[in-house]
C-alpha atoms as one frame of an Amber mdcrd trajectory, in Angstrom:
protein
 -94.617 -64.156 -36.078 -91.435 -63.146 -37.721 -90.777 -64.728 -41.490 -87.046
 -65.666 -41.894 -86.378 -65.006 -38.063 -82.419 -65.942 -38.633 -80.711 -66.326
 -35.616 -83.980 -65.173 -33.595 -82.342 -61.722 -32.832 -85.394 -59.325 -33.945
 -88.035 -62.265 -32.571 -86.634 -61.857 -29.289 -86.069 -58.015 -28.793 -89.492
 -57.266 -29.876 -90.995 -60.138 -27.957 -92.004 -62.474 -30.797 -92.567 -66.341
 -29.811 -92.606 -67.785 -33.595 -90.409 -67.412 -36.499 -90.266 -69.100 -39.652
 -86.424 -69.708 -40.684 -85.278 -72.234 -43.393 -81.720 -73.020 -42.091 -81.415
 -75.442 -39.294 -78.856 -73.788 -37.807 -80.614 -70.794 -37.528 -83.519 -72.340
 -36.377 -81.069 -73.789 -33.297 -79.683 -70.720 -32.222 -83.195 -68.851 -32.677
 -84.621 -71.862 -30.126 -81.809 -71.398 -27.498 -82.893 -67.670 -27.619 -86.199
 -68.302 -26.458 -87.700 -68.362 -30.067 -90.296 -71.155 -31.089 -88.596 -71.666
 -34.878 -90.339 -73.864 -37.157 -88.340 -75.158 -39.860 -89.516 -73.331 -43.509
 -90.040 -70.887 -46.226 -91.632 -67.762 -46.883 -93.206 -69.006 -49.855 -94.943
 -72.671 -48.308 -95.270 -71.603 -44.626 -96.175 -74.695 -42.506 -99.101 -72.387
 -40.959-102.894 -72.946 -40.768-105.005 -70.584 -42.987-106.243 -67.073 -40.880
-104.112 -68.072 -37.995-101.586 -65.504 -37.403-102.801 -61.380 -36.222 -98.979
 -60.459 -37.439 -96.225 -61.327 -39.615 -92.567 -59.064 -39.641 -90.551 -59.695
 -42.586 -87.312 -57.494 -41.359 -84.684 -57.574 -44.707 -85.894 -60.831 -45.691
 -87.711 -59.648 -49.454 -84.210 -58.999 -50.592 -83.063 -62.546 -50.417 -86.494
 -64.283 -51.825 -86.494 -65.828 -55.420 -89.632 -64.010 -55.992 -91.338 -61.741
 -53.297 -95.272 -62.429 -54.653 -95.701 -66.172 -53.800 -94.168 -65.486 -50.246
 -96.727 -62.540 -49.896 -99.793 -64.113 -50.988 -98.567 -66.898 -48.624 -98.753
 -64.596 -45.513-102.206 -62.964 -46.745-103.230 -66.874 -46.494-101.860 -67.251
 -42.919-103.004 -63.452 -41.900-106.651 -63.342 -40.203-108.838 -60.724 -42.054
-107.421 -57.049 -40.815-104.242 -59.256 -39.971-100.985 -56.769 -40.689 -97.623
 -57.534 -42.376 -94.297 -55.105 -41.757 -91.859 -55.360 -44.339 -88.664 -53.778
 -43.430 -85.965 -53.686 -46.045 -82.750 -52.266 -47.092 -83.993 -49.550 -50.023
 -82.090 -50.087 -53.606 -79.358 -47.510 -54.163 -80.255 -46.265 -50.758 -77.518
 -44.864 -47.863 -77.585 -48.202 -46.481 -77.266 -50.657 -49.900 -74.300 -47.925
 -51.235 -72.379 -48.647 -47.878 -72.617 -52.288 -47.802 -71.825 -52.542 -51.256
 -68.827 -50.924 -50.316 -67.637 -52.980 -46.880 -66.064 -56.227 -48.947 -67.619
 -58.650 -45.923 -71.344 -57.258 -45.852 -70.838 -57.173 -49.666 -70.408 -60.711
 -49.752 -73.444 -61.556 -47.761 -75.539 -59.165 -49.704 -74.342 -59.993 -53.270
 -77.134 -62.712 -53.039 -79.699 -60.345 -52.463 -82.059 -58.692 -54.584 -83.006
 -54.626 -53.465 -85.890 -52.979 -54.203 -87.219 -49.879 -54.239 -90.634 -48.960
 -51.968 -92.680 -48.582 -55.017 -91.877 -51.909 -55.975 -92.634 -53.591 -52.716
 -95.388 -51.636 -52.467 -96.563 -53.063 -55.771 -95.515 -56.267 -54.526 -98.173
 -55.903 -51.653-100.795 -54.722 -53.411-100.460 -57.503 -55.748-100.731 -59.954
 -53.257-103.925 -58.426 -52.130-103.172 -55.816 -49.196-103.828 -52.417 -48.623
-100.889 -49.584 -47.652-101.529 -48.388 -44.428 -98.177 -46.828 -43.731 -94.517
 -46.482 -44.782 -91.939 -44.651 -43.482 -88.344 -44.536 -45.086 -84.958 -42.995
 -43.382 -81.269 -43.448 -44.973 -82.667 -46.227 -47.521 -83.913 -48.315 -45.138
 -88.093 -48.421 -45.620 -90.180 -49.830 -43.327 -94.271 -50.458 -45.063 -97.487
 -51.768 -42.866-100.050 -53.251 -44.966-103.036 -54.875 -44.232-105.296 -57.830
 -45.501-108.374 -56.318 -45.950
């Protein structure tokens, strides 16, 4: 299942069925792209306790209020050994320093928060998973936890 699954593009090229999205539109467009998209947020998924094996968060953390509630809410929904991947645009990172730059990514992006991969890391932890990997290229980070 992909959190914030947008416009369903991600969902559908790595063969996801489910996404959570909050915007309606997105939702539509994710649907007529073959993408099951349930109307929500990261941080009160309409999911059943221990019923998910995966969850992809792909530059999603950036644009959430605050990162821990939404975490703890897909160690809830994650069966026990269950895996998150959070992929994210890395603060002051190749990436961040070039959209900053390009006035119509800017735009999009001036709502977001960045973080660095300690700090999601932390964020993780917090929430009750374990590191299992991370790999970061040209400030873009992607980390696999796990719910132990």
């Amino acid at each position: 299942m992909e959190v914030g699954c947008g416009s369903g593009r991600f969902a559908k090229a790595l063969g996801l069925k489910v996404g959570i999205e909050p915007s309606l539109s997105f939702c539509r467009i994710a649907r007529n792209r073959g993408v099951a998209a349930v109307r929500g947020r990261a941080e009160a998924l309409p999911v059943k306790s221990r019923a998910c094996r995966a969850v992809l968060l792909i530059t999603v953390i950036c644009f959430l209020k605050s990162p821990i509630p939404a975490l703890k809410e897909i160690f809830r929904i994650l069966i026990p050994g269950g895996q998150v991947v959070v992929a994210f645009i890395e603060r002051d990172g190749k990436i961040h320093k070039k959209y900053i730059l390009e006035k119509e990514k800017g735009r999009f992006l001036s709502h977001a928060k960045f973080y660095s991969e300690q700090e999601v890391c932390s964020f993780l932890k917090e929430s009750g998973f374990i590191i299992r990997d991370i790999d970061s290229k040209s400030g873009f980070c992607v980390v696999l936890a796990e719910k132990f």
